[in-house]
C-alpha positions in Angstrom: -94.1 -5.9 10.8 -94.6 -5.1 14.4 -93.8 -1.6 15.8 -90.8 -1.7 18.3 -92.2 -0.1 21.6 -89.5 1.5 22.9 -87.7 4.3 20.8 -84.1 3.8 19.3 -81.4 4.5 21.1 -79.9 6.7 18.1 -83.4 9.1 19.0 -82.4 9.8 22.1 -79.9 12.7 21.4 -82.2 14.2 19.4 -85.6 14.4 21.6 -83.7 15.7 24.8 -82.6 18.4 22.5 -85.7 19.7 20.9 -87.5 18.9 24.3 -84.4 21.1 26.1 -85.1 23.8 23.4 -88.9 23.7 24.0 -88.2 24.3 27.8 -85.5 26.8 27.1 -87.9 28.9 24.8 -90.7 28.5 27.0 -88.8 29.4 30.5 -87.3 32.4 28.9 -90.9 33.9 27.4 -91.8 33.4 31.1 -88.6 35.2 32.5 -89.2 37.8 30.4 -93.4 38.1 31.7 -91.8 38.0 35.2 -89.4 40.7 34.1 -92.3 42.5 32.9 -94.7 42.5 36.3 -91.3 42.8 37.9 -90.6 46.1 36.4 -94.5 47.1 36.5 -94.4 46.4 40.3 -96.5 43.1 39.8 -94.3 40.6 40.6 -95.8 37.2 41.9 -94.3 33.9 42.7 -94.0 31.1 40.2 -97.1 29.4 39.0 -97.2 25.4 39.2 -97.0 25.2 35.3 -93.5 27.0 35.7 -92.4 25.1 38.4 -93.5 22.4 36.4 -91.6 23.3 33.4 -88.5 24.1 35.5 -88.2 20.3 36.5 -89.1 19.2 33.4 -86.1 21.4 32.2 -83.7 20.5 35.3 -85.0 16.9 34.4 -84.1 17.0 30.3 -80.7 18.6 30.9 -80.0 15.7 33.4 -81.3 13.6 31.1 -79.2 14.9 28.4 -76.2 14.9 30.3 -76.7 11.1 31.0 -77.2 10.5 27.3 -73.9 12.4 26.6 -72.1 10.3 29.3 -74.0 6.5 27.8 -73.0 7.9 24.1 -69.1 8.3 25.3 -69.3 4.9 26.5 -71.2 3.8 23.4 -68.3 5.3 21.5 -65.6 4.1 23.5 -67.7 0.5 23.3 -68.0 1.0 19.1 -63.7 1.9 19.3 -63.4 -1.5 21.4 -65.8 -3.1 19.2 -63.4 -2.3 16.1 -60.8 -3.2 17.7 -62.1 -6.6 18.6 -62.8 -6.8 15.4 -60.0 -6.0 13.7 -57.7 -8.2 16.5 -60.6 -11.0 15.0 -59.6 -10.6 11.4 -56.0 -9.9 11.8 -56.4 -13.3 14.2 -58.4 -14.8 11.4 -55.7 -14.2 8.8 -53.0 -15.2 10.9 -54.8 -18.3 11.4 -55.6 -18.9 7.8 -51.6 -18.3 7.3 -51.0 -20.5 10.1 -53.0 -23.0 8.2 -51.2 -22.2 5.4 -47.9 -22.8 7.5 -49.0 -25.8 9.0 -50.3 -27.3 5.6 -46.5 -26.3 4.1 -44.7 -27.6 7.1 -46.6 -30.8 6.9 -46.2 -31.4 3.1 -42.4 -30.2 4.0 -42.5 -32.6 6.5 -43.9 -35.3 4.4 -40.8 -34.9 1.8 -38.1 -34.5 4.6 -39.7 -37.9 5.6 -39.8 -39.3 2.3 -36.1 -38.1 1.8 -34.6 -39.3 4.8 -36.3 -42.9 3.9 -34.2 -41.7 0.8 -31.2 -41.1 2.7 -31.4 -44.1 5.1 -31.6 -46.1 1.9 -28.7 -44.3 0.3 -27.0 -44.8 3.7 -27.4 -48.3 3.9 -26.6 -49.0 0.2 -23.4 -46.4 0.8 -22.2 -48.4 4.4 -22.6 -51.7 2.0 -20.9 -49.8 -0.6 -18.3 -48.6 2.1 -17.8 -52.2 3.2 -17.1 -53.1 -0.1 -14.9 -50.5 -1.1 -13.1 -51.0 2.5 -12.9 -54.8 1.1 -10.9 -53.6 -1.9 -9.2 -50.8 -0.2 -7.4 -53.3 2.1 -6.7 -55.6 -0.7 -5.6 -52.6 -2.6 -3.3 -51.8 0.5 -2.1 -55.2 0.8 -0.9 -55.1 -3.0 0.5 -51.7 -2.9 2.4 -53.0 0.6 3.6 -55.8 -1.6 4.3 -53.5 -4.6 6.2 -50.9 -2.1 8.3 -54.0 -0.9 9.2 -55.1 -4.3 10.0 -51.4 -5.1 12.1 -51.1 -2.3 13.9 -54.4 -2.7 14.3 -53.2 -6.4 15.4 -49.8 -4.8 17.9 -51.5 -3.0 19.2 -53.4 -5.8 19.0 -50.5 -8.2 20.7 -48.3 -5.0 24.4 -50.7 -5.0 25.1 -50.6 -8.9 25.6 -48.0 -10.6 25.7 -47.3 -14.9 29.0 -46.1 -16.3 30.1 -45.3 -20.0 31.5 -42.8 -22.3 30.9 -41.5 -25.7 34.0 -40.8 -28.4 33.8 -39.1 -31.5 37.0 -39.2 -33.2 38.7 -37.2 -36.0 42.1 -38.7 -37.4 44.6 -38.2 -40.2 47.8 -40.6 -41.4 50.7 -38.8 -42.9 54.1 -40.0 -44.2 56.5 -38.9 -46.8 55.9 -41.2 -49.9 52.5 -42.7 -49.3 49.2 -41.2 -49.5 47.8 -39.7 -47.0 44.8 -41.1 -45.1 41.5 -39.5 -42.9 38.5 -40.9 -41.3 36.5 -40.9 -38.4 35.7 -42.6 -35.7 32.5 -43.9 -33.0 33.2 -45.6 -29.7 30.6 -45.9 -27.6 30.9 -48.0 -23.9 27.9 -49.0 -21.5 28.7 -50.8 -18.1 27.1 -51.4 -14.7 29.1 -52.5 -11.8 28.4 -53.0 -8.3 28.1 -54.6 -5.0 25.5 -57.9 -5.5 25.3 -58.3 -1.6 27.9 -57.4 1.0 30.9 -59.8 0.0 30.2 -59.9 -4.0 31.0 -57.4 -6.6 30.1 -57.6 -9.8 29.7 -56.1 -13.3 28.9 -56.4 -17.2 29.7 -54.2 -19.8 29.2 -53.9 -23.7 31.3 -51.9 -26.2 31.6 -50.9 -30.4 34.0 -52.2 -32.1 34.9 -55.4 -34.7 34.3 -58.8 -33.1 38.0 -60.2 -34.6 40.2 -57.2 -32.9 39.7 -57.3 -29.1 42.3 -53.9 -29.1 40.3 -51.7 -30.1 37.0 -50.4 -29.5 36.9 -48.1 -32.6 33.5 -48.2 -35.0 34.8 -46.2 -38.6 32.5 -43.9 -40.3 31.6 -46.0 -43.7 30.1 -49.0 -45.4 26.9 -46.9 -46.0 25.2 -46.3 -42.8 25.4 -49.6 -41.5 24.8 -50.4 -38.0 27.7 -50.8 -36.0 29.0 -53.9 -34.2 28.5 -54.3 -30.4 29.7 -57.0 -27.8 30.1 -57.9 -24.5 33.3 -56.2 -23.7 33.6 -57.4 -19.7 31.6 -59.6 -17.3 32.9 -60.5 -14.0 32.4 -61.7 -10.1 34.7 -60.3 -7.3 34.7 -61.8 -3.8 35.9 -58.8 -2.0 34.8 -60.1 1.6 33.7 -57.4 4.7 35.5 -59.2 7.2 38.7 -59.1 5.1 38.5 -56.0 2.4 42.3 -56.8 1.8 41.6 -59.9 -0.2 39.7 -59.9 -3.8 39.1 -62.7 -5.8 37.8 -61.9 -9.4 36.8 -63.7 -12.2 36.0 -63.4 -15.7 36.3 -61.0 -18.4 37.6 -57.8 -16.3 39.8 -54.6 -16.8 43.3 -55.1 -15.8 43.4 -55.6 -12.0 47.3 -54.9 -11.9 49.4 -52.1 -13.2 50.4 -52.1 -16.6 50.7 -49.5 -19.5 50.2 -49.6 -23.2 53.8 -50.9 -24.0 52.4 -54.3 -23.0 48.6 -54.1 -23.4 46.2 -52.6 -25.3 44.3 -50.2 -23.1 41.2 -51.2 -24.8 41.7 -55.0 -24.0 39.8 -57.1 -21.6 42.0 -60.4 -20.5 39.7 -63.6 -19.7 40.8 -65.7 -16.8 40.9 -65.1 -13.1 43.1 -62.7 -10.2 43.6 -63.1 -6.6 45.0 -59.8 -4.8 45.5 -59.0 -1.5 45.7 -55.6 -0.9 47.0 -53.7 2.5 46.7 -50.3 3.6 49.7 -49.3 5.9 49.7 -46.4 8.2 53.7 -46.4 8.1 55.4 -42.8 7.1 57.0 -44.3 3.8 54.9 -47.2 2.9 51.5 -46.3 2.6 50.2 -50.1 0.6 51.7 -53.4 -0.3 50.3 -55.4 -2.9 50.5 -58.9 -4.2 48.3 -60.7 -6.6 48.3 -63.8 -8.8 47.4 -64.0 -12.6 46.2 -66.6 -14.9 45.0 -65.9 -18.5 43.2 -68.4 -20.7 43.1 -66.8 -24.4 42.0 -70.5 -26.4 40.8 -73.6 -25.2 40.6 -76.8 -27.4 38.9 -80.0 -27.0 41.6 -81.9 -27.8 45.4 -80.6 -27.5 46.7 -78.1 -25.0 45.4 -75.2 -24.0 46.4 -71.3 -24.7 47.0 -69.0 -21.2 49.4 -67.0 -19.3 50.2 -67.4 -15.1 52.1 -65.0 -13.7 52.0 -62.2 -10.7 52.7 -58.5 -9.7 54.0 -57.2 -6.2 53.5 -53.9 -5.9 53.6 -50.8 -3.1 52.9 -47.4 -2.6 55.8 -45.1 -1.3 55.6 -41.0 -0.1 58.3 -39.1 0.3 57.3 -35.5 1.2 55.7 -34.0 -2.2 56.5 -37.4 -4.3 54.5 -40.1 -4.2 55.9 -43.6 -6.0 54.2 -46.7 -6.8 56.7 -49.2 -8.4 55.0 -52.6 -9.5 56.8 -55.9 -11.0 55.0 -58.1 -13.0 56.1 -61.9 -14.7 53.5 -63.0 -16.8 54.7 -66.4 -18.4 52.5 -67.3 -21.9 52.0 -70.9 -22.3 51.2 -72.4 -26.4 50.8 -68.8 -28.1 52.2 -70.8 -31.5 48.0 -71.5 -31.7 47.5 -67.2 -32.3 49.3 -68.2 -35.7 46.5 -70.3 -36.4 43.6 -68.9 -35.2 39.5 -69.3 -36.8 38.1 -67.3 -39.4 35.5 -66.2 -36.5 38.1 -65.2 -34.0 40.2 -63.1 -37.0 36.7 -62.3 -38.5 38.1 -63.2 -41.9 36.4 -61.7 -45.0 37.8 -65.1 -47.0 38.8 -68.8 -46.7 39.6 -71.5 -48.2 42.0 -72.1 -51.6 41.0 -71.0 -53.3 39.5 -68.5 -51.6 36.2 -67.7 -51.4 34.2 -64.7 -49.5 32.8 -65.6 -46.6 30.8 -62.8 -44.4 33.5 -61.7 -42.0 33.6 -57.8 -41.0 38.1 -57.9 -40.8 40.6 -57.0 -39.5 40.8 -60.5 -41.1 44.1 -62.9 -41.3 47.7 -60.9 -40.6 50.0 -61.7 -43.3 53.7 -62.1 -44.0 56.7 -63.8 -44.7 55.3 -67.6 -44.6 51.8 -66.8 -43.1 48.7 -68.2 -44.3 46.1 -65.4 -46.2 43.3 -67.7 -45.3 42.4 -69.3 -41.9 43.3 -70.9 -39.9 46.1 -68.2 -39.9 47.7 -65.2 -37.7 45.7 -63.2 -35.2 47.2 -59.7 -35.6 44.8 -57.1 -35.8 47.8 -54.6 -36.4 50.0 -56.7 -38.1 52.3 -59.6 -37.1 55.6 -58.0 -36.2 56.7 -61.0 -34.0 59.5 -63.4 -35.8 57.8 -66.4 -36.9 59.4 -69.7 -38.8 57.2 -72.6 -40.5 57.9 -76.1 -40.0 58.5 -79.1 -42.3 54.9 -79.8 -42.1 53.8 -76.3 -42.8 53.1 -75.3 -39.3 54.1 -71.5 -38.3 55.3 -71.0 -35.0 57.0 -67.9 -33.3 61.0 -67.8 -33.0 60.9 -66.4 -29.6 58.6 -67.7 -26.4 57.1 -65.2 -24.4 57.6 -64.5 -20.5 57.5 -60.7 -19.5 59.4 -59.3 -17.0 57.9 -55.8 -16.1 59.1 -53.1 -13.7 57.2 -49.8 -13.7 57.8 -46.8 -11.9 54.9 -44.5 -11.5 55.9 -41.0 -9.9 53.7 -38.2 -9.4 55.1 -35.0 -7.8 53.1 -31.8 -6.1 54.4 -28.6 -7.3 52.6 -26.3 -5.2 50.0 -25.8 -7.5 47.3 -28.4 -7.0 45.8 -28.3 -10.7 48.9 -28.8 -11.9 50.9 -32.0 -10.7 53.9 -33.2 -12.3 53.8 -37.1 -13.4 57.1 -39.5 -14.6 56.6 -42.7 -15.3 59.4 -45.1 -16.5 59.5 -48.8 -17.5 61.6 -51.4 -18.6 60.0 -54.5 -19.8 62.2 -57.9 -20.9 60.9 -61.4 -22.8 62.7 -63.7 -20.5 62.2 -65.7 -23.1 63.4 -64.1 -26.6 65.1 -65.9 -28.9 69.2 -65.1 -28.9 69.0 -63.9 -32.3 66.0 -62.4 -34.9 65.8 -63.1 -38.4 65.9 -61.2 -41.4 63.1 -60.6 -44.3 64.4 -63.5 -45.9 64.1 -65.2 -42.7 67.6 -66.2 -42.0 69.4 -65.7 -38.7 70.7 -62.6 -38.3 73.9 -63.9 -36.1 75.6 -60.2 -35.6 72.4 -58.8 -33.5 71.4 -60.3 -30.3 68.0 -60.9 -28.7 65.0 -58.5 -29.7 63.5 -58.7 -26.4 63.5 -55.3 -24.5 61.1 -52.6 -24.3 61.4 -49.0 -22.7 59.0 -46.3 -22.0 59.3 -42.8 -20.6 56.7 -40.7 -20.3 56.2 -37.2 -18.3 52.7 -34.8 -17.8 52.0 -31.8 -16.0 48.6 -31.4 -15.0 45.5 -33.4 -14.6 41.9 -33.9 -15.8 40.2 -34.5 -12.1 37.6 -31.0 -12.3 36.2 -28.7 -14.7 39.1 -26.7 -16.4 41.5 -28.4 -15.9 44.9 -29.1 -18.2 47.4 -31.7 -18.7 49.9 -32.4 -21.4 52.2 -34.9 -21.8 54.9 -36.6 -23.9 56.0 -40.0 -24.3 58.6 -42.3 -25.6 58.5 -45.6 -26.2 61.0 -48.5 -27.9 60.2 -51.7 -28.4 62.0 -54.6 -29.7 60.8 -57.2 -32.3 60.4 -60.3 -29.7 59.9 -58.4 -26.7 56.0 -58.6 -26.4 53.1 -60.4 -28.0 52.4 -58.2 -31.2 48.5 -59.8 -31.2 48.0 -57.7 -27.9 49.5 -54.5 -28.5 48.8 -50.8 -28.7 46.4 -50.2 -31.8 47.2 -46.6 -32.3 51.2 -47.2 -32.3 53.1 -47.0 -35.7 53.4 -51.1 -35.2 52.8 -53.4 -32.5 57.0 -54.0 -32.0 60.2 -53.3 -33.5 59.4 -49.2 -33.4 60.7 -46.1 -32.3 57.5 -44.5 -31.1 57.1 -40.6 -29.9 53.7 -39.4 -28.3 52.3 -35.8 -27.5 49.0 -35.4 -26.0 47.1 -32.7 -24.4 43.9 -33.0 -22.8 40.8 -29.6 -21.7 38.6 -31.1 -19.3 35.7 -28.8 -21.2 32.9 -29.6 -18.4 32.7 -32.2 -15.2 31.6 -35.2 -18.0 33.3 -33.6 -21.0 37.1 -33.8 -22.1 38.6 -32.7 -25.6 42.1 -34.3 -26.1 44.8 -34.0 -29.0 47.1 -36.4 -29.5 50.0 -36.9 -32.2 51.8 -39.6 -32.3 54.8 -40.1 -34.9 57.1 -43.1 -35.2 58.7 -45.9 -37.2 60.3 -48.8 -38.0 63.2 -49.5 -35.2 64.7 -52.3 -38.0 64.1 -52.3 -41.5 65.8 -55.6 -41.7 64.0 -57.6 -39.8 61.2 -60.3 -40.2 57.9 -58.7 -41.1 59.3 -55.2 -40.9 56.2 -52.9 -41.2 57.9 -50.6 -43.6 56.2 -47.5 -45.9 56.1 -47.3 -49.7 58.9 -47.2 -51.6 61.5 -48.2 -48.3 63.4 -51.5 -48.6 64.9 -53.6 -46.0 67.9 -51.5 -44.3 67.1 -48.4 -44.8 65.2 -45.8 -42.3 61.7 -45.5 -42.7 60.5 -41.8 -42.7 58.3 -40.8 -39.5 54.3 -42.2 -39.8 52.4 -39.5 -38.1 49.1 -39.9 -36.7 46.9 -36.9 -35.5 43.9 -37.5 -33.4 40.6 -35.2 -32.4 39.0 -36.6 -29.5 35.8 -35.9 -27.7 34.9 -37.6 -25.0 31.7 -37.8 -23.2 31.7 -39.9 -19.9 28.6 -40.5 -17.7 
């Protein structure tokens, strides 16, 4: 290997110090000589080898003072060195991780490529979708429009009528001296809906328990083991009740009675089936507050061939105030045309259990035929569901036809009076009602004319309350009296719950607890009897004969009575 000619740097230090401590020894062996001669009195000057040595010395300590300077900077060049160093190594590792940065963010920014190709794609399969789902959305809207409409105009139809009915569960007892006594209950149950069909139309149907052959009562009796219980359409009807002229109604159908009327004439449970004009006016006069007048006509059976069954008549009416009392007299003529055919009626319309002779059984579910003196027991025969009290007479040919015609003549006089307590009004009512058209005399059981008593054609009523039923708590109670005469109304119409439909004495006492806003419990006794034992299918107890008094039938009712 060849020798490098010039000494390392790393040397340097090292040969200017043992050169620097050669000179130092040698310079102070001479001092020391020169001290010597010095102090011997032989001093001479310095030789040219100390003079030499003395610049070599002078030279090395400059020499080593330049070396000291050049290895500073060497130091301070090895510190910047380092640092260059380390700068290139921390550079090279931040570079590296740069790299590794770079390489991540592209790879990241290879996938964030890929997934928004993703995304577009799922963006333009969602704005397809999206056009789509608008599609059905707006044929989704247009149906749910169309749906809203119908619901609305169903809303609107729905909004003018309204549902109406009550519930009765009835207790009841019959008790008179020498017969036995009787109890059962009782179900009536009544669904309607009623109202306006457009701005000049009412309307409304109804259904209602009770036996399809006795239209005076609505009563379903607990028995015949659990069977189901008979329902039928109790009303249906049209009124043309105009805007322009509310006075005026025009009704008909099968409706509740549109005039005034009490049970001395009609059963409140009965329907009529015809038609009723009535024009009604409001008055703003001090006295005369409304006048009423309306005409009737009735059609209760209609043939093919022969004349028909009805009734034509009318009612005026008002309404009167006089301080505290408020009056509202009515009169009513009601002419019945061919009622001889309610002596021969089907064994549908008296739901007959039997026909024929001899009879046989036929599925009917009653009241069935009404018997008596003369009267068939098998259709066609009398429609009485109570019991044909009427005077009737059969002809040569066997035909049975009533003694008496019937036209009633009815004034009513309906009071009701404050008495400074505003739960507890006072009510009178009084009526007088006369068969324009009895017969002159009645006959007796035996059917003969009974010459020494006049007409059997009047009927009275008198009844008085205190109190009402209008709000929760309240009271009423009540009594009435009633008399009616054999001939002076149509027996097949009459009250049910009476002791007969005519020829009674009647009594009634009632009293009525309005429990809650759709609930009333009521009481009611009545106890009558037979006005004339001697008449003509006389409704008479056990063991009483024709002219004697009939002990008092008493009749005891339990109501309950839910209305909605």
């Amino acid at each position: 290997m060849k020798r490098d000619s010039h000494w390392p740097t790393a040397l340097l230090p090292a040969v200017a110090v043992i050169l620097s401590v050669t000179l130092t020894l040698t310079l102070s062996a001479q001092s020391q000589e020169s001290h010597k001669a010095t102090a011997r009195g032989k001093a001479h000057p310095p030789t040219a080898a100390e003079q030499a040595l003395k610049d070599l010395h002078d030279l090395v300590t400059a020499q080593q003072q330049e070396i000291q300077n050049q290895q500073q900077q060497l130091d301070q060049l090895k510190s910047q060195l380092r640092q260059l160093l380390d700068a290139t190594q921390q550079s090279d590792a931040a570079a590296k991780k740069g790299q590794a940065s770079a390489d991540q963010a592209r790879a990241a920014a290879d996938q964030a490529q890929q997934a928004a190709s993703a995304a577009q794609h799922t963006a333009e399969q969602a704005s397809s979708s999206a056009g789509a789902a608008n599609s059905v959305l707006a044929v989704a809207n247009t149906q749910e429009q169309a749906q809203d409409k119908r619901l609305s105009a169903l809303s609107d139809v729905l909004g003018r009528f309204r549902f109406s009915g009550d519930m009765r569960v009835r207790g009841e007892g019959f008790y008179q001296d020498g017969s036995l006594s009787r109890n059962r209950a009782r179900l009536r149950v009544r669904l309607g809906l009623d109202g306006r069909l457009n701005e000049d139309f009412l309307g409304g149907i109804s259904i209602a328990t009770g036996t399809l052959g006795d239209p005076t009562t609505t009563n379903e009796t607990f028995t015949n083991a659990f069977d189901r219980k008979t329902i039928g359409l109790d009303r249906g009807y049209i009124t043309y009740n105009p805007v322009a002229a509310n006075w005026l109604s025009l009704t008909g159908g099968k409706f509740a009675f549109p005039w005034t009327r009490t049970s001395l004439t009609f059963d409140p449970d009965l329907n009529p089936e015809g038609f009723n004009e009535k024009l009604s006016f409001n008055l703003n006069s001090p006295v005369l507050k409304n006048f009423t007048i309306q005409g009737i006509e009735l059609l209760y059976n209609e043939v093919a061939k022969g004349a028909d069954s009805f009734a034509v008549g009318g009612q005026v009416s008002s309404q009167l105030k006089f301080g505290p009392v408020t009056s509202a007299p009515s009169f009513t003529l009601l002419n019945f045309r061919y009622a001889d055919v309610l002596l021969a009626e089907s064994a549908f319309a008296t739901q007959a259990t039997s026909s024929g002779s001899p009879a046989i059984p036929i599925p009917g579910e009653g009241p069935g035929c009404a018997t008596g003196a003369g009267l068939p027991s098998v259709p066609p025969c009398a429609f009485a569901a109570n019991g044909m009290t009427n005077a009737t007479f059969t002809d040569s040919s066997g035909k049975a036809h009533f003694l008496s015609r019937f036209e009633y003549a009815d004034f009513i006089l309906n009071n009701q009076i404050k008495t400074g307590a505003a739960r507890f009004p006072l009510t009178v009512l009084l009526e007088f009602e006369d068969n324009l058209k009895a017969a002159q005399h009645p006959l007796d059981s035996s059917g003969a004319v009974i010459s020494s008593l006049g007409s059997q054609g009047k009927a009275y009523l008198a009844d008085v309350s205190l109190g009402q039923t209008k709000n929760k708590g309240d009271f009423q109670f009540g009594y009435s009296y009633w008399r009616t005469e054999q001939d002076a109304i149509l027996a097949s119409f009459a009250e049910s719950d009476q002791r007969a439909p005519t020829n009674i004495v009647q009594h009634r006492v009632y009293g009525l607890w309005k429990i809650r806003a759709n609930t009333v419990a009521q009481y009611t006794l009545f106890f009558g009897r037979t006005l004339n034992s001697s008449l003509e299918h006389a409704a008479l107890g056990t063991g009483v004969t024709a002219g004697e008094v009939e002990p008092l039938l008493k009749r005891q009712e339990f109501d309950l009575v839910y209305t909605f």
